[in-house]
N, C-alpha and C positions, 0 to 999 in steps of 0.2 A: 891357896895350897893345891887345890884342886886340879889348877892347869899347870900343874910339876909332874911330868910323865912320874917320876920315881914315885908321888905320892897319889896317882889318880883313882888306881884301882883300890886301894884302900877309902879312898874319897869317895868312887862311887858306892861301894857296899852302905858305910856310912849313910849315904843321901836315899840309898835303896830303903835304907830299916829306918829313917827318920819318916819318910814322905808315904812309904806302901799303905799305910794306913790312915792315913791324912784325908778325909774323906770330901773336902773343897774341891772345888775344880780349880784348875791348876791358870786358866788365861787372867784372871783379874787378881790373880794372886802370884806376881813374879818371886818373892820369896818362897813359892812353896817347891818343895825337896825335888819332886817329881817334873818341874817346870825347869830347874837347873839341872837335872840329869836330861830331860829331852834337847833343852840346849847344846849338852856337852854333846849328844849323840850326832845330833845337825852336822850338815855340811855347810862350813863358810869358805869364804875367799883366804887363801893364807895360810890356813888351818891345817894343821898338818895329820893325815888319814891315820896317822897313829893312834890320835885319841879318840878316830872314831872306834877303832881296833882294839881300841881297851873297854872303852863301854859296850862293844859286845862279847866282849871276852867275858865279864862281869852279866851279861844277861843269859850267855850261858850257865855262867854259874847259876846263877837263881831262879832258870826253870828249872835246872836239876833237885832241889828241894824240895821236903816233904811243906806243901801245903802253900806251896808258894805262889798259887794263884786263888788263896782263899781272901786277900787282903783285897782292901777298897781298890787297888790299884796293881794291875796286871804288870809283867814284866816286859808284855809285849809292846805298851802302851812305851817302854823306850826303845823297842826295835823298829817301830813305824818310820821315827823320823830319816831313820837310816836308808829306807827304802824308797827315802822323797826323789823325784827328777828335778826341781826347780826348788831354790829356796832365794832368799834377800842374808844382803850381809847389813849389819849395821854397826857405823862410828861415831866418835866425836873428833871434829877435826876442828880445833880454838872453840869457837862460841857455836859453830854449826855441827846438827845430825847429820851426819851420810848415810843414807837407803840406797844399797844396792843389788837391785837384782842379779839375778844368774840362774847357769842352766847347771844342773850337776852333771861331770864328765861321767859318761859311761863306762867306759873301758876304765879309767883309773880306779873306778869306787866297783868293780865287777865281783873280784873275791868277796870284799865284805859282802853284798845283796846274797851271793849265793850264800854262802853261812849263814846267813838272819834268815834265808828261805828255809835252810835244812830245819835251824831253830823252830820254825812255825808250824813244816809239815810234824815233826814229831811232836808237837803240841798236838796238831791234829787229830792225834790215835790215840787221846787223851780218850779215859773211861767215863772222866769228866767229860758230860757234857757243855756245861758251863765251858769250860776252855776252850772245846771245839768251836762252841759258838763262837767264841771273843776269837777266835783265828782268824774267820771270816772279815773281822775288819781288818786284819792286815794283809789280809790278800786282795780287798778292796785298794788300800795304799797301794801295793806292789803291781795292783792292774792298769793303776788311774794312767794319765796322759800327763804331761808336765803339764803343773799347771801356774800360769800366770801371775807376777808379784807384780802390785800398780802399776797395768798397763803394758806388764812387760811384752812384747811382741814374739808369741812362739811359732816358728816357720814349721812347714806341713813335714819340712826334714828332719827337726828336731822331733814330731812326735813319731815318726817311721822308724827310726833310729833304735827306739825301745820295743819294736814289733818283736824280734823275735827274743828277748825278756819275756814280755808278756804270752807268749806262746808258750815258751816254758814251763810259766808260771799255771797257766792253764793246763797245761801235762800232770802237773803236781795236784792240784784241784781235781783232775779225772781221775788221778788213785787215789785220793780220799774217799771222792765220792762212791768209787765200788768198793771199800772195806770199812762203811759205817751202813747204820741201820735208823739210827732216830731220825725222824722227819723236822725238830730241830735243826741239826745238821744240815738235812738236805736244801728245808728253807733255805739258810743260811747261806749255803752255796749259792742256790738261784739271785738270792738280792745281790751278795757281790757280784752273780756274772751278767745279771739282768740287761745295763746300761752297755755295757759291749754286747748284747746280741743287736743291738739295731746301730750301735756307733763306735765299734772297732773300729783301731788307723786300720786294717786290711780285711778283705775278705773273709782269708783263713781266722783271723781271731774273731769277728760272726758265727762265722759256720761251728766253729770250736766250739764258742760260747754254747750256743743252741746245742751241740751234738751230748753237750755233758749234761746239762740239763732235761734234755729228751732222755737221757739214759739212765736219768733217777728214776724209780720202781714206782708208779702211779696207785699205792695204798690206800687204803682208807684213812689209815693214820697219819699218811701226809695230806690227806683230802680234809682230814678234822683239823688239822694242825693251819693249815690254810685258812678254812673258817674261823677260826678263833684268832689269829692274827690278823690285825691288818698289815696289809706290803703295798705301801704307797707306787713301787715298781710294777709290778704285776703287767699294770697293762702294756710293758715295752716289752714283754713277751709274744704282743699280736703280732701278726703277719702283714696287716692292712700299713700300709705304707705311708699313708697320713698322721699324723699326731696324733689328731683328735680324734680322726675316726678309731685310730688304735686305741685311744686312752675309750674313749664311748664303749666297742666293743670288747673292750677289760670288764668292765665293767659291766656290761650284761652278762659277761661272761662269769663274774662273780657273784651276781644275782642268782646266776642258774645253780652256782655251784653251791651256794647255803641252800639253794633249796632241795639240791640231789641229798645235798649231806644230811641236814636235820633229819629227813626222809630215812636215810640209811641207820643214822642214830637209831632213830624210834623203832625202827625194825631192828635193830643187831640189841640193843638194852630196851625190848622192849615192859619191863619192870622200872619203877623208877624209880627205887631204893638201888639198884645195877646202875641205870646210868647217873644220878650222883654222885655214886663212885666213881667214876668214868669223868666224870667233870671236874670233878675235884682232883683226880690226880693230871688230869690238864693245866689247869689250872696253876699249880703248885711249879706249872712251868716259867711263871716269873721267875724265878729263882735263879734260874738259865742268861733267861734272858737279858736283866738290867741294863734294861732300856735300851735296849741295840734294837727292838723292835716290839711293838705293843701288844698287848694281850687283850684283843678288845671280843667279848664271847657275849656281845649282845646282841650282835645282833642275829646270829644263829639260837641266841635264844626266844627271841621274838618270832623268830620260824618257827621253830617248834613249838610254841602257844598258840599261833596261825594256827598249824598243822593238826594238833594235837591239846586242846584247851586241859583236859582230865589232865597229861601227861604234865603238863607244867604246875598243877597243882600237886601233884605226886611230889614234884620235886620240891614245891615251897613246904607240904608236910616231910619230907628229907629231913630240909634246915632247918623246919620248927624243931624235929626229935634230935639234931646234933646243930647246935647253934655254932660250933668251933669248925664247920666246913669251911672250906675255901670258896666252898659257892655259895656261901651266906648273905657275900660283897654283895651276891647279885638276888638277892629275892628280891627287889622292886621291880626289876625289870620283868621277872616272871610272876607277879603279882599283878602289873599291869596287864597282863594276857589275861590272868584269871578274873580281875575287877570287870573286864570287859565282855565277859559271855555268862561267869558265876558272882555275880555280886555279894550276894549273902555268903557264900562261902569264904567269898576273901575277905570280906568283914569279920566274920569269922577266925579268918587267919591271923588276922591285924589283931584282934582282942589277946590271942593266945600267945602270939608273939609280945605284947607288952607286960603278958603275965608276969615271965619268969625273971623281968630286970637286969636281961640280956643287953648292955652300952650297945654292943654290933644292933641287934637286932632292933632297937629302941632309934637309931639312925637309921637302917634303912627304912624305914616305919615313916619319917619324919623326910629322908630323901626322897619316898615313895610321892610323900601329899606335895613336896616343893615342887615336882616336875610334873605331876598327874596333869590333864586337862582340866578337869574340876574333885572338888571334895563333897562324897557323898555323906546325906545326915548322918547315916552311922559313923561318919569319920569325926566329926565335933567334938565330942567328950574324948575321944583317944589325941585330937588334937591338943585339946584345954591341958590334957596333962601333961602333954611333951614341951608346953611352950613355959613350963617352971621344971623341964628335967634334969638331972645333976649332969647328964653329958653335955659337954658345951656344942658339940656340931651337932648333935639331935636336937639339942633347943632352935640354936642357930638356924636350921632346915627349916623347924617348926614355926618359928616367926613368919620367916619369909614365904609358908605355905598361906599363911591368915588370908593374904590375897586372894584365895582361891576359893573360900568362903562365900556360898551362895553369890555370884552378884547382882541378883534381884532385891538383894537385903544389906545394902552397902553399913550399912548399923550396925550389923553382927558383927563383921568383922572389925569396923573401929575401935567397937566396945572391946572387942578380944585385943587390938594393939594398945590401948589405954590402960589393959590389966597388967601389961608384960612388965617385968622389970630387965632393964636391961643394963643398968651399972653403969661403970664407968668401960663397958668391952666397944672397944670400936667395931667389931666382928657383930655383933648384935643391934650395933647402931645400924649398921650396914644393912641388914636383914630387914629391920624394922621399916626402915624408909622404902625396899625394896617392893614393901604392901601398895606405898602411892608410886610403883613407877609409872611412869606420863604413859608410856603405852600399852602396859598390859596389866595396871594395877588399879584400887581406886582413885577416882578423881580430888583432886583437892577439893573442888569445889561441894562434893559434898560433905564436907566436914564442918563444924559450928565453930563460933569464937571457945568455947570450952575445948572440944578437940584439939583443935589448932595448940592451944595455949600450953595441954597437957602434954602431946607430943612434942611442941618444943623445949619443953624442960626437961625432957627424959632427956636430952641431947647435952644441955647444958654440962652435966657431970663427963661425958667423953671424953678419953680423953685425947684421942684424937676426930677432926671431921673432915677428916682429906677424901675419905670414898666419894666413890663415884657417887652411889643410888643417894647420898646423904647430903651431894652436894647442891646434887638436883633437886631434893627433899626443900630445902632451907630456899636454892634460887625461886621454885613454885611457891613457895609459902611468904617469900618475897613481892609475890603480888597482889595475894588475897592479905596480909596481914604484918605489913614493910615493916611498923612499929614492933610490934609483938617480935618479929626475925631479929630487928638493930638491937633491942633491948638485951636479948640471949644471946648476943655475939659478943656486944659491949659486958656482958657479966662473964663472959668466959677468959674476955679479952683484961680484962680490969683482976681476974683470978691469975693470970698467967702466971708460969713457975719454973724461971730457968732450973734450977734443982733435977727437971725431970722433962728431957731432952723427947721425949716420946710425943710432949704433950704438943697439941697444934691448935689453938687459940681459931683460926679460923678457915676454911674451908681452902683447899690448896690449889685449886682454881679459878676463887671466887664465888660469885654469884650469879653465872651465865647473865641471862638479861631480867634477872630478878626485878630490877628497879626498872625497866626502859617503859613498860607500861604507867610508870608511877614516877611523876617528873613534874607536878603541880601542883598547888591546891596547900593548904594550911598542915593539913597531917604529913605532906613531904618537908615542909620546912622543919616540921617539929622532928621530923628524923634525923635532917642536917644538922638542925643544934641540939639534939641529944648525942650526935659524936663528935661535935666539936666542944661538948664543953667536957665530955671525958678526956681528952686532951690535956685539963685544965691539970699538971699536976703528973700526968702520966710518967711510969718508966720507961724512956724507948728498951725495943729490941730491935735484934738485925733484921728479923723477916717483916719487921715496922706492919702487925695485923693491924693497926688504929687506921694507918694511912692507908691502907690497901683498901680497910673499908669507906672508908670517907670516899674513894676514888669511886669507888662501885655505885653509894649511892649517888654521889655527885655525876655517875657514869659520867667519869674522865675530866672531872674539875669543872664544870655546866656553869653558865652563867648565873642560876642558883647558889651552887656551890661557893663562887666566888664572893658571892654577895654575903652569903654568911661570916665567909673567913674576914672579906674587909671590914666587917663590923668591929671586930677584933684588933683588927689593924689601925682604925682610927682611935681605937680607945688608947693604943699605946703604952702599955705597963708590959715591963718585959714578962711579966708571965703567960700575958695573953699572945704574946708577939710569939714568944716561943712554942705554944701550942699553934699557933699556927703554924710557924717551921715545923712542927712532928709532924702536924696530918699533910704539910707536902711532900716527905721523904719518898712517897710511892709513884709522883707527877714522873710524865714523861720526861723524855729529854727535849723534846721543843719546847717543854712550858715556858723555860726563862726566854725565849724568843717569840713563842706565842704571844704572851700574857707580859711582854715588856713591861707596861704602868703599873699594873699589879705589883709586880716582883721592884719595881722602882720605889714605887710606896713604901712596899715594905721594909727594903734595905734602908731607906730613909727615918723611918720611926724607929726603926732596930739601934737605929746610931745616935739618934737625940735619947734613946732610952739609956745607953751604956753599951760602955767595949765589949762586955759581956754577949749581951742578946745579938750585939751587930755579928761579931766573932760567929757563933751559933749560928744564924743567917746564912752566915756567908758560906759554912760549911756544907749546911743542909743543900743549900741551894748549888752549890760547885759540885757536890755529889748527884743531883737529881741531870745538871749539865753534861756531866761527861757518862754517866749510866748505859749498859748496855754493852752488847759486843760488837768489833770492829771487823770490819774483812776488808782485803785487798791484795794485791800480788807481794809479795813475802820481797823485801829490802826497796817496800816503795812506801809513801804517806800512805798512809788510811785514810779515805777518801772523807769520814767523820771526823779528822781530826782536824783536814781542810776546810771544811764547814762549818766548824768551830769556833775554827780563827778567824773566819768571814764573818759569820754573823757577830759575833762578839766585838769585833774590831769596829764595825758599823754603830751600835747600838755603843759604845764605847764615846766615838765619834758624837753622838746623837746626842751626848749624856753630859757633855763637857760641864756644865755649869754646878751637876748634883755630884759631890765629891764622892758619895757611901755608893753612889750607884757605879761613876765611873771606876771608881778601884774594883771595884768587883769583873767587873765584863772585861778591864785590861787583866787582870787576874786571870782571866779565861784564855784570854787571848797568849799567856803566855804561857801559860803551861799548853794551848797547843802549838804553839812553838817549839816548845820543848817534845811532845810528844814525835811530831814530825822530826826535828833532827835525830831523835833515837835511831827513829825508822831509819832515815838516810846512815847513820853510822853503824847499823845492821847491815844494810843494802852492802854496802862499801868493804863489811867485814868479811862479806859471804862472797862477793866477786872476789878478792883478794885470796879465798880459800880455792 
């Protein structure tokens, strides 16, 4: 209905008050309201400029509203698309997409741009700062250069072409900038004009750039406003006409600048009950901001503890007497100033601060010991109690500080991960494994078979073990303790419970090279058939954990490996026959070519056993054959499919005399036949279009 001029503008309001508050992002969600309003707004091939003309007729409507840029989603966020130079159109023509780029005409789309400019600048004198900021991004859009849809080729004429646009547009930017005053704002302006002072299509739009930028008021409050943001731009403000040298002296040049400023702080609030307030109402500049650019105030915090040690204690006693500041986030970082010149005092701090059973204050407390260089004795008991606190991310910090725990006394701290409870939280699993990370945590190796045994069972209830630190956890613990690891994999693996889709049986990258150390000897066998005879019996699932692990200890089916499953194989009762098809579902794709005899045998006792197990066989084993993804030039074979039919056809050949084996490999052979004529009757469909 939507693309019936007579019902559009009803259509867009509609999609307006559905999606403004939709608070997704809109690219991996083409359903959402906001994603089909920036559609409509676009420019395609064919499309007639009417209905650009209507969705901005409707975005005037709803900046004119009270409150209409208080939703998750700006109005402007659908006048962008309108100010694109370059978009792609895309079709369906029979069975094929068509992707086509294009440039968008200037002269025909000129009125609309200039009415979505007027739109913006009067957003711009907006009381709200919030809006003015979010302006900034669309004067970013309305700056940029056409830019490029896959590979499209834009000539140096196509970007000149939009020069005197963008000068314009930078006219419009230079009276902004002389009738505002927050240093929000002014940032704002700089990062959009940043990238045009060094790489304007013309001189004049350089010079422009720079001339509006130089003509913003050099304040203190844009000089605070600067420290406490980072602007990844910054440095394409130098002069120095190299990259790097420019980007290097950014950078000292911002060095200097936290240190003029802290400087200036301490002297202009020099109370520091005065500048908490001063930080706090900075602060409360996120608000503004949403994420158009970061509010990061540490590191001008850590100047001023440098500077001034007392001063950054003033302001952790602030937080301690009003726990609900905005600069509460940050007492670890100005705790770390203080632990470092006043230790007992910030001991001190820490006690007082866990008094009142402040969640905020009881995580930074717990954030403070996770990232400190080390934890002093006075920190132990405040640790012990954070690591059973009712806040989950104070606990969570807390776990993963244990590490940090004298490391002359690797004991203390085991003892402390052996007391934790950590449930069934994979978030705490996470933590806890984070204590042995291989490079900055303790060693496996010092832990005993009781350790070992105890931390792996804390695992066991997880109920997922896809993290990183956990995976590493289990692959190291795979070397000092193979059995003890298979045993808690196979009990998690043996609990599994489609019911509860969260759950993950086994580590989701494996067991890096857990087993490659451990590949001999009587205790590797006895891990081999403690997962093949779990097998005996097994549920499969799709992500086949039995097989994944059999593969890892077998690292990649070893002649080990093999030896175990043929065992099974010559006994020949379809249930053993079958547990061997489970634990191959995870085999490569060359196994049934590798491992020709093997897989001959097998299809052989599958077929004196019954149609049944042979059936089964043949499944498992035509799924582990064709596994995997294919590439090639689009309406040609896939060069895996031709490999397929080669090897199969051969071994086919080979096999003439064993009936179970040759149906199987012509089996192969024909489905890639099949696969390949697809391809060629794609090919065929797509020339023909």
């Amino acid at each position: 209905m939507g693309y019936t001029l007579d019902y559009l503008p009803r259509c867009c309001d509609l999609l307006w008050r559905l999606g403004r508050d939709d608070a997704r992002t809109t690219g991996p969600n083409p359903e959402h309201a906001m994603r089909v309003l920036d559609d409509l707004a676009g420019y395609d091939l064919d499309k007639p400029l009417r209905v650009n003309e209507i969705v901005l007729d409707a975005v005037g409507r709803w900046v004119r509203a009270p409150g209409a840029h208080l939703h998750a989603h700006s109005p402007l966020d659908v006048l962008d698309p309108l100010l694109a130079k370059a978009s792609a159109s895309h079709h369906a023509e029979g069975r094929a997409f068509i992707t086509r780029p294009f440039l968008v005409h200037r002269e025909n789309t000129r009125s609309l741009r200039e009415r979505a400019m007027r739109i913006i600048e009067n957003c711009a004198r907006s009381t709200d700062v919030a809006v003015a900021v979010r302006v900034f991004e669309s004067v970013e859009v309305a700056l940029a250069n056409p830019m490029p849809y896959y590979n499209q080729p834009i000539a140096d004429d196509d970007i000149e072409r939009w020069a005197p646009e963008q000068l314009e547009t930078l006219d419009m930017v230079a009276r902004i900038a002389a009738g505002v005053a927050h240093p929000l704002v002014h940032l704002s302006i700089g990062k959009a004009l940043a990238w045009h002072t060094r790489n304007g299509a013309r001189e004049a739009i350089r010079r422009r750039a720079r001339g509006i930028i130089a003509a913003i008021p050099d304040s203190f409050d844009l000089r605070l406003a600067r420290a406490l943001i980072s602007d990844h731009d910054e440095w394409m403000l130098e002069d120095a006409g190299d990259v790097m040298e420019a980007y290097e002296r950014g950078q000292r040049r911002r060095e200097d600048t936290m240190r003029g400023v802290a400087a200036e702080f301490l002297a202009r609030y020099d109370d520091a009950d005065e500048g908490a307030d001063a930080l706090d109402e900075r602060l409360h500049w996120g608000s503004f901001l949403q994420g158009r650019m970061d509010l990061v105030p540490a590191p001008l915090l850590i100047e001023m503890a440098r500077q001034q040690p007392g001063y950054a204690a003033g302001l952790c006693e602030a937080i301690l007497a009003e726990p609900g500041r905005a600069l509460a986030r940050h007492l670890p970082t100005l705790l770390s100033g203080v632990r470092a010149t006043d230790p007992d005092r910030a001991a001190d701090m820490v006690r007082r601060a866990m008094v009142g059973g402040q969640p905020g204050l009881a995580r930074s407390i717990a954030w403070l010991y996770r990232y400190t260089d080390r934890l002093l004795p006075s920190d132990l008991p405040i640790l012990t109690g954070l690591l059973d606190h009712p806040d989950a991310v104070a606990k969570r910090d807390a776990i993963a500080a244990v590490r940090k725990v004298d490391p002359g006394r690797p004991e203390q701290a085991v003892a402390l991960a052996r007391a934790v409870d950590i449930g069934e939280s994979a978030e705490f699993a996470e933590a806890l494994c984070e204590i042995f990370d291989r490079r900055h945590g303790i060693a496996l190796s010092a832990l005993s078979d009781d350790d070992a045994a105890d931390l792996l069972s804390k695992l066991e209830p997880v109920r997922t073990i896809a993290g990183f630190q956990v995976g590493q956890f289990i692959s190291g613990a795979a070397v000092y303790w193979p059995c003890r690891v298979v045993r808690m994999l196979l009990r998690r693996i043996n609990r599994d419970d489609d019911s509860d889709p969260a759950y993950e049986a086994f580590p989701y990258e494996g067991l890096h090279d857990g087993f490659d150390a451990f590949a001999e000897g009587d205790a590797y066998h006895d891990v081999l058939h403690d997962i093949r005879d779990a097998a005996l019996g097994y549920r499969p699932r799709v992500d086949t954990p039995l097989a994944r692990l059999y593969r890892q200890a077998s690292r990649g089916y070893n002649e080990h490996g093999l030896r175990v499953l043929d065992e099974w194989i010559e006994a020949g009762d379809p249930d053993h026959l079958m547990a061997v098809g489970e634990l191959l579902r995870a085999a490569p794709r060359s196994f049934v070519f590798a491992h020709e005899d093997i897989v001959a045998r097998l299809l052989e006792c599958a077929d004196e056993a019954g149609e049944q197990p042979y059936a089964f066989m043949c499944s498992v084993l035509h799924g582990v054959a064709i596994r995997g993804a294919r590439s090639g030039v689009q309406g040609q074979p896939y060069p895996e499919d031709i490999e397929l039919r080669r090897a199969a056809s051969e071994v086919a050949a080979r096999r003439m005399t064993s009936w179970p084996v040759r149906r199987f490999y012509s089996a192969l052979v024909k489905d890639a036949e099949q696969f390949i004529t697809h391809a060629r009757i794609e090919g065929e469909i797509l020339d023909a279009s």
